[in-house]
Backbone atoms as SQL, in Angstrom:
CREATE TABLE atoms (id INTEGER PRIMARY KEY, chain TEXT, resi INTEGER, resn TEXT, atom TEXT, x REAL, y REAL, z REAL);
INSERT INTO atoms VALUES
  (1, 'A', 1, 'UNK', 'N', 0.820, -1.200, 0.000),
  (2, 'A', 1, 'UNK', 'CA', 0.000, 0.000, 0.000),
  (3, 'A', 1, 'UNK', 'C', 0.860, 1.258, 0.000),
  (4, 'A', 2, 'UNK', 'N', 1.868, 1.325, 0.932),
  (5, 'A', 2, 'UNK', 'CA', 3.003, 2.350, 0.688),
  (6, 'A', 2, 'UNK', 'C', 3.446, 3.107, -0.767),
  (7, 'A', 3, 'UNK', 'N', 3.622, 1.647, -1.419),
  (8, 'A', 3, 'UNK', 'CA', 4.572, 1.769, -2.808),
  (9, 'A', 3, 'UNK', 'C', 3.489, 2.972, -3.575),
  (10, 'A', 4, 'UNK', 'N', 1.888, 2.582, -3.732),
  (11, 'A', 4, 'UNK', 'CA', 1.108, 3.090, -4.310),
  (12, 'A', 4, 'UNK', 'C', 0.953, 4.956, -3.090),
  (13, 'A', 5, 'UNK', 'N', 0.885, 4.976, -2.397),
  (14, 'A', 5, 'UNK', 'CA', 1.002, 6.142, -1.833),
  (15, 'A', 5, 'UNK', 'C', 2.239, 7.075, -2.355),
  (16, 'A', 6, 'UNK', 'N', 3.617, 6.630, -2.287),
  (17, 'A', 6, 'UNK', 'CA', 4.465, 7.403, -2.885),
  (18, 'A', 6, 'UNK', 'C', 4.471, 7.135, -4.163),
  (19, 'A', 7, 'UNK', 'N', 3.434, 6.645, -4.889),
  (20, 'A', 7, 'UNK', 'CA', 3.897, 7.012, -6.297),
  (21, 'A', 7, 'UNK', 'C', 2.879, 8.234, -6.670),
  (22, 'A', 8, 'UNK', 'N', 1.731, 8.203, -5.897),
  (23, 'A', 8, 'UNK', 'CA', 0.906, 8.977, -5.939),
  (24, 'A', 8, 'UNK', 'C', 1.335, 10.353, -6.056),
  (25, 'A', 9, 'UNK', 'N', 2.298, 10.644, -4.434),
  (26, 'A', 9, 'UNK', 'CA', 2.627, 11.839, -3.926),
  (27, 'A', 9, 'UNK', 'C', 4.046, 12.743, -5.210),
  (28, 'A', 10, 'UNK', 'N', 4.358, 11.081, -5.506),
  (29, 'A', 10, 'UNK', 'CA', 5.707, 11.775, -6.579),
  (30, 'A', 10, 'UNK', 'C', 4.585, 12.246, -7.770),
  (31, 'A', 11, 'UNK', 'N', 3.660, 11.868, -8.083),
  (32, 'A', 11, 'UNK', 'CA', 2.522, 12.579, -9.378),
  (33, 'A', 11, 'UNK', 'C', 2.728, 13.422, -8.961),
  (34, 'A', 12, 'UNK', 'N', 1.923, 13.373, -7.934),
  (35, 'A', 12, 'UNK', 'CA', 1.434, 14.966, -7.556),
  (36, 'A', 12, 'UNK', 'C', 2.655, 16.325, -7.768),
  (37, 'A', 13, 'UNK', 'N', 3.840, 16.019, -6.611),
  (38, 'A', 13, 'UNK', 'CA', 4.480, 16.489, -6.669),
  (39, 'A', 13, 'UNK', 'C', 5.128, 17.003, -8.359),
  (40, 'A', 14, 'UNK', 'N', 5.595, 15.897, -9.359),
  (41, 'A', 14, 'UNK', 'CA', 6.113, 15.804, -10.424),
  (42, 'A', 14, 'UNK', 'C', 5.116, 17.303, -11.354),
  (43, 'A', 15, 'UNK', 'N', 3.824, 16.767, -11.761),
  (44, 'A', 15, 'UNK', 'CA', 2.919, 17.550, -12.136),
  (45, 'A', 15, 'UNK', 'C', 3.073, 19.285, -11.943),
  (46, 'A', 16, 'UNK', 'N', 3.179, 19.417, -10.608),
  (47, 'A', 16, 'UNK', 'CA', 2.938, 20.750, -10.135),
  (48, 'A', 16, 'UNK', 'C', 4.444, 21.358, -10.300),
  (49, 'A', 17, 'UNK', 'N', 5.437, 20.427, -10.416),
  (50, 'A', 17, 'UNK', 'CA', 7.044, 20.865, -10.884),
  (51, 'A', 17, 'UNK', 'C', 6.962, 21.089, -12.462),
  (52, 'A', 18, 'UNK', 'N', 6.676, 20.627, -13.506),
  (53, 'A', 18, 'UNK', 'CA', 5.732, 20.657, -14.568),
  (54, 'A', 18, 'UNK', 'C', 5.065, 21.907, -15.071),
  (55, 'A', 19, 'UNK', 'N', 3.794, 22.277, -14.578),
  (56, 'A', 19, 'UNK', 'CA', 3.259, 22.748, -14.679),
  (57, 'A', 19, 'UNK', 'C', 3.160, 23.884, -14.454),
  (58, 'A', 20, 'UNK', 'N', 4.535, 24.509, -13.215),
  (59, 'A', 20, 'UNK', 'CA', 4.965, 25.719, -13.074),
  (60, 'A', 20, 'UNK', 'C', 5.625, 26.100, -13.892),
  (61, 'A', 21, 'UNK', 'N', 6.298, 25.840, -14.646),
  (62, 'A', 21, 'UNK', 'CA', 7.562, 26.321, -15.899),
  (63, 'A', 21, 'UNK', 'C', 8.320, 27.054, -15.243),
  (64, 'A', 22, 'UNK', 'N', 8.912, 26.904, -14.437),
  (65, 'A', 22, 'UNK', 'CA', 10.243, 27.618, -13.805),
  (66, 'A', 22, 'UNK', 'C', 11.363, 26.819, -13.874),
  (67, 'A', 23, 'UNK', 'N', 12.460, 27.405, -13.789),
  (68, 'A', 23, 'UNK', 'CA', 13.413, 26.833, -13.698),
  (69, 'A', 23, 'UNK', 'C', 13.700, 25.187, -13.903),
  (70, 'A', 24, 'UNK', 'N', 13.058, 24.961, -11.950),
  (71, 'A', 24, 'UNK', 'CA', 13.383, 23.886, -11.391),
  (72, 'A', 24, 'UNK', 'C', 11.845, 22.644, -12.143),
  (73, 'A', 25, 'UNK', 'N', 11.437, 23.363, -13.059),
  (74, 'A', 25, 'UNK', 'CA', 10.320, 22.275, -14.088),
  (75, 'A', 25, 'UNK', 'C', 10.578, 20.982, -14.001),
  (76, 'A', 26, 'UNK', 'N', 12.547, 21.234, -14.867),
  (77, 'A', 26, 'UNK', 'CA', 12.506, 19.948, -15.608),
  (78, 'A', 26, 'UNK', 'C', 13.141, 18.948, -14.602),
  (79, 'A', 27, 'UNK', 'N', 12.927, 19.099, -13.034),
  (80, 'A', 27, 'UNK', 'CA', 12.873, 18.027, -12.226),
  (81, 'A', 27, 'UNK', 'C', 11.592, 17.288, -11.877),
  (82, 'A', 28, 'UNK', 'N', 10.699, 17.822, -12.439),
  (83, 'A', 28, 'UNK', 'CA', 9.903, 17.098, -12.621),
  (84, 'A', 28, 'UNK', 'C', 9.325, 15.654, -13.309),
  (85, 'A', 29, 'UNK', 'N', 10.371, 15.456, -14.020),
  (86, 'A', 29, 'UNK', 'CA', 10.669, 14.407, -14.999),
  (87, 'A', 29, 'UNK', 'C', 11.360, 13.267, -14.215),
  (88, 'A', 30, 'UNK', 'N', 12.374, 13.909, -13.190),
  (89, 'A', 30, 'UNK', 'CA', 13.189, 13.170, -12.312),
  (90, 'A', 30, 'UNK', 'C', 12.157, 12.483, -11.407),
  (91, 'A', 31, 'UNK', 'N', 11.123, 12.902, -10.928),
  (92, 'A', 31, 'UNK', 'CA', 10.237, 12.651, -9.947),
  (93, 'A', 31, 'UNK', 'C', 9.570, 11.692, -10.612),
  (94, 'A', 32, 'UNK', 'N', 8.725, 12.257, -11.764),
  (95, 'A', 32, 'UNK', 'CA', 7.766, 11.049, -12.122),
  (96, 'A', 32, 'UNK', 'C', 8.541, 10.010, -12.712),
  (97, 'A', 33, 'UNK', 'N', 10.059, 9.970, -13.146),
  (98, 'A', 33, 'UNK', 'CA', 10.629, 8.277, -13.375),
  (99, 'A', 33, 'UNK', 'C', 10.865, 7.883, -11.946),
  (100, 'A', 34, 'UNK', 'N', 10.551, 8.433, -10.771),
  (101, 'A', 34, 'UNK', 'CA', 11.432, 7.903, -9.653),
  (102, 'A', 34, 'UNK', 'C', 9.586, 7.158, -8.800),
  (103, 'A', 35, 'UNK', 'N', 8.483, 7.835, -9.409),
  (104, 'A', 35, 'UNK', 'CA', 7.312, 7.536, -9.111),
  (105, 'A', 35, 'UNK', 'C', 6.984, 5.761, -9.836),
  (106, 'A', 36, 'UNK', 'N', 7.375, 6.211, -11.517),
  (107, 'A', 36, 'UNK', 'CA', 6.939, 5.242, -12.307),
  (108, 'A', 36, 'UNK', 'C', 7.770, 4.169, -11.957),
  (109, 'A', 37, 'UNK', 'N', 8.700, 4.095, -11.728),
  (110, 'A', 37, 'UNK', 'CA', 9.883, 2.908, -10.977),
  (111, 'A', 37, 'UNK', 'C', 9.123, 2.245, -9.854),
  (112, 'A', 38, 'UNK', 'N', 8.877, 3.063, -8.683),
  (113, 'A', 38, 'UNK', 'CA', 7.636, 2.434, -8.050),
  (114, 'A', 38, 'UNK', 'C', 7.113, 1.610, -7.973),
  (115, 'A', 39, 'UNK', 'N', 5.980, 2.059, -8.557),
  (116, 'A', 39, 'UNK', 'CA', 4.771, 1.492, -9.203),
  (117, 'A', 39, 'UNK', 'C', 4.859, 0.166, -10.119),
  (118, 'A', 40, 'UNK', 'N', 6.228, 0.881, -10.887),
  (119, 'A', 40, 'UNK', 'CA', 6.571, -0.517, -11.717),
  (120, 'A', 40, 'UNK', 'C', 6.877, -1.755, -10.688),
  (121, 'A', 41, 'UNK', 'N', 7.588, -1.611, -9.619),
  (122, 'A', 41, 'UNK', 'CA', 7.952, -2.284, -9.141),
  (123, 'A', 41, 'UNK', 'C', 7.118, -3.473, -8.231),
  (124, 'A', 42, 'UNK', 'N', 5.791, -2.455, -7.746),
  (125, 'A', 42, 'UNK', 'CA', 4.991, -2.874, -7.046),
  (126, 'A', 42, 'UNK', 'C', 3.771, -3.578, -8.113),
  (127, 'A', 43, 'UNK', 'N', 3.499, -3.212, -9.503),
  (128, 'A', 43, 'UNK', 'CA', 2.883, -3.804, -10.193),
  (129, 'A', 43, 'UNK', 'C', 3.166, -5.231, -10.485),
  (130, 'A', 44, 'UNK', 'N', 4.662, -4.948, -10.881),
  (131, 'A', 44, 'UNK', 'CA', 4.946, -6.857, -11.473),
  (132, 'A', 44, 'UNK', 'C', 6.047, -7.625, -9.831),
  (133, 'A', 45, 'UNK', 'N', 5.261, -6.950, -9.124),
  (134, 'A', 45, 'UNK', 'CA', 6.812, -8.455, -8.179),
  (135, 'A', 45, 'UNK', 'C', 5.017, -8.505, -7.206),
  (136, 'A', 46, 'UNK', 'N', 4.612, -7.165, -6.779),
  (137, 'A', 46, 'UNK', 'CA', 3.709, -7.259, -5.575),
  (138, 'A', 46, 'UNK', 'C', 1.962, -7.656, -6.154),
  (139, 'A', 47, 'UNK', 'N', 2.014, -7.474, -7.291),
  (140, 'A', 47, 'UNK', 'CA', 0.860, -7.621, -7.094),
  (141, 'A', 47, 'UNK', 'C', 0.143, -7.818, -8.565),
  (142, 'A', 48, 'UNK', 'N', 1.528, -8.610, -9.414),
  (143, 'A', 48, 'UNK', 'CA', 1.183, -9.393, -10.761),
  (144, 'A', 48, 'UNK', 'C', -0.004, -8.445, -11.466),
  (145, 'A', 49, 'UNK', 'N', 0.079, -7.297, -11.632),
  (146, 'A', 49, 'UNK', 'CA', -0.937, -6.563, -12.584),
  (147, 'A', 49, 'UNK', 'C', -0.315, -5.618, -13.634),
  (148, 'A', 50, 'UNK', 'N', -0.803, -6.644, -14.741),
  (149, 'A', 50, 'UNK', 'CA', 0.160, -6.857, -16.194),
  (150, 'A', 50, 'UNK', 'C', 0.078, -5.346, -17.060),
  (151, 'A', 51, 'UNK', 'N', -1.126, -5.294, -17.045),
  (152, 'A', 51, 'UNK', 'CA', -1.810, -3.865, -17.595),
  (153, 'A', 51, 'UNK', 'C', -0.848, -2.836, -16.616),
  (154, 'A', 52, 'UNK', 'N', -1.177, -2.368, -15.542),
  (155, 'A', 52, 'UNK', 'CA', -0.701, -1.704, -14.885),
  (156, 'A', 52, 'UNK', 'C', 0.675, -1.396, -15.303),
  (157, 'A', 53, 'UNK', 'N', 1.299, -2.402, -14.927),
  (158, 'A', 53, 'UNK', 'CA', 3.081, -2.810, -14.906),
  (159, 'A', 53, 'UNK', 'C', 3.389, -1.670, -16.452),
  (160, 'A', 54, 'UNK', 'N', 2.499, -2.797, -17.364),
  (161, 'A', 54, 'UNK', 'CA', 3.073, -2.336, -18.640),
  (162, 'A', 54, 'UNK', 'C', 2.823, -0.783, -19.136),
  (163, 'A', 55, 'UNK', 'N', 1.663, -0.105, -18.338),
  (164, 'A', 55, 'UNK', 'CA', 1.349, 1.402, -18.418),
  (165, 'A', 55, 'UNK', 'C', 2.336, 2.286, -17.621),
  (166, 'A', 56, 'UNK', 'N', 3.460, 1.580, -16.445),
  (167, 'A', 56, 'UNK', 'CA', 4.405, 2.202, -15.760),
  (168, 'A', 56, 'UNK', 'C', 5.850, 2.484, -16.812),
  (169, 'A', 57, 'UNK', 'N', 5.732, 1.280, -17.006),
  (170, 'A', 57, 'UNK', 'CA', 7.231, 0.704, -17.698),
  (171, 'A', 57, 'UNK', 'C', 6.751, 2.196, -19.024),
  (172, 'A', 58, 'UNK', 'N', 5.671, 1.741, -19.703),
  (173, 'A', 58, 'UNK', 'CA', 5.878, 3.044, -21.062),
  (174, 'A', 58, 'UNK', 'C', 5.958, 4.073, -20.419),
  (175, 'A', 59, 'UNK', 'N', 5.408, 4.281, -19.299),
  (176, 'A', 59, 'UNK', 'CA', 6.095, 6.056, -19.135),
  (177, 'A', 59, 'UNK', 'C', 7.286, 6.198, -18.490),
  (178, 'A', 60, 'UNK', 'N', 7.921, 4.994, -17.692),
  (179, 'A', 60, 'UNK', 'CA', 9.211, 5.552, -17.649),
  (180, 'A', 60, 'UNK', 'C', 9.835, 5.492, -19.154),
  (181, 'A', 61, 'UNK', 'N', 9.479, 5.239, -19.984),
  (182, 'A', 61, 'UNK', 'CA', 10.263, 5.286, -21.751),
  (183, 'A', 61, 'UNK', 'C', 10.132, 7.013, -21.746),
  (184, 'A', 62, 'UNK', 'N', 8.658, 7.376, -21.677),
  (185, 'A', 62, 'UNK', 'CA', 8.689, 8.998, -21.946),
  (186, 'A', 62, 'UNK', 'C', 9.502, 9.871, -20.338),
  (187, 'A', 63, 'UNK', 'N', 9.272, 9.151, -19.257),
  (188, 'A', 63, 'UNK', 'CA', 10.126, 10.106, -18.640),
  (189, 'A', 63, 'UNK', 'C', 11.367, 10.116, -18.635),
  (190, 'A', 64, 'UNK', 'N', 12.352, 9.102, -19.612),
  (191, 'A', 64, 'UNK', 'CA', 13.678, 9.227, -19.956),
  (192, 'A', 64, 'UNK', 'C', 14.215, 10.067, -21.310),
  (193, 'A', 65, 'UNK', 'N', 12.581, 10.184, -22.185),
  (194, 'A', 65, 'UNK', 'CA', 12.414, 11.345, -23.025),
  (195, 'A', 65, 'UNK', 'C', 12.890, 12.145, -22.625),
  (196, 'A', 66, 'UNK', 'N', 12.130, 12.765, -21.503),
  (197, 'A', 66, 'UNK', 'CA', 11.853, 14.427, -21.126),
  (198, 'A', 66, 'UNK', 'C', 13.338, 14.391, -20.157),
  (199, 'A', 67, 'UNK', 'N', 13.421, 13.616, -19.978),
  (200, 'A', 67, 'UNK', 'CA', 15.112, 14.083, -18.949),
  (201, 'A', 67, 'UNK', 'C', 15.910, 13.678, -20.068),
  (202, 'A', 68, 'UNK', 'N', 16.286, 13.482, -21.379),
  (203, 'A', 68, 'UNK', 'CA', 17.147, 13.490, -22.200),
  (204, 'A', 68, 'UNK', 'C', 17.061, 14.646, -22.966),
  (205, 'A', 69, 'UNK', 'N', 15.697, 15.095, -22.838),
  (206, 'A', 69, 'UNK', 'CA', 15.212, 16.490, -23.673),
  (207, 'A', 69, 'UNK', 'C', 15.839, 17.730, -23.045),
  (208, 'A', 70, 'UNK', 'N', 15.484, 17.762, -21.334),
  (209, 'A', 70, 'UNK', 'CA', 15.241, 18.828, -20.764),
  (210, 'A', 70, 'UNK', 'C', 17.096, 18.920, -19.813),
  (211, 'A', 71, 'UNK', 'N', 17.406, 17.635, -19.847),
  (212, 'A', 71, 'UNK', 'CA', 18.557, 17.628, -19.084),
  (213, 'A', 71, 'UNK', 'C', 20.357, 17.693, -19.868),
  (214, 'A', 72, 'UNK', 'N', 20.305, 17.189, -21.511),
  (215, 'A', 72, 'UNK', 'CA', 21.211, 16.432, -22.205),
  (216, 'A', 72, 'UNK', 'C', 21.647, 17.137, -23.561),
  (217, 'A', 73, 'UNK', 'N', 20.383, 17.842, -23.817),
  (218, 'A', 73, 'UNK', 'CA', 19.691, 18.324, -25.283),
  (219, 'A', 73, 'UNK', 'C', 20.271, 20.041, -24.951);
């Protein structure tokens, strides 16, 4: 139940880093791969839900986007 609480709070958090466009934005990207890791984690070891798992795993693909975009680029 934890795992799903902090992945929640890293949304939340991630979003509103996001959505401010300041500066410190493009840590927001850092947050939601550190959310989607999570979740991923707790989807396929804790609680075998395939759908789920596989909707984590594609967005950590786009949140290694946006931190290659915002961090590299």
């Amino acid at each position: 139940m934890i795992y799903k609480w902090i992945g929640t709070v890293s949304f939340l958090l991630a979003a509103l880093l996001l959505s401010s466009n300041i500066e410190e934005s493009r840590y927001g990207f850092l947050v939601f791969l550190y959310g989607h890791i999570v979740l991923s984690f707790y989807f396929w070891f804790k609680n075998k839900d395939l759908p789920m798992f596989t909707q984590n795993f594609f967005f950590i693909g786009v949140d290694l986007w946006g931190i290659y975009r915002w961090f590299l680029v």
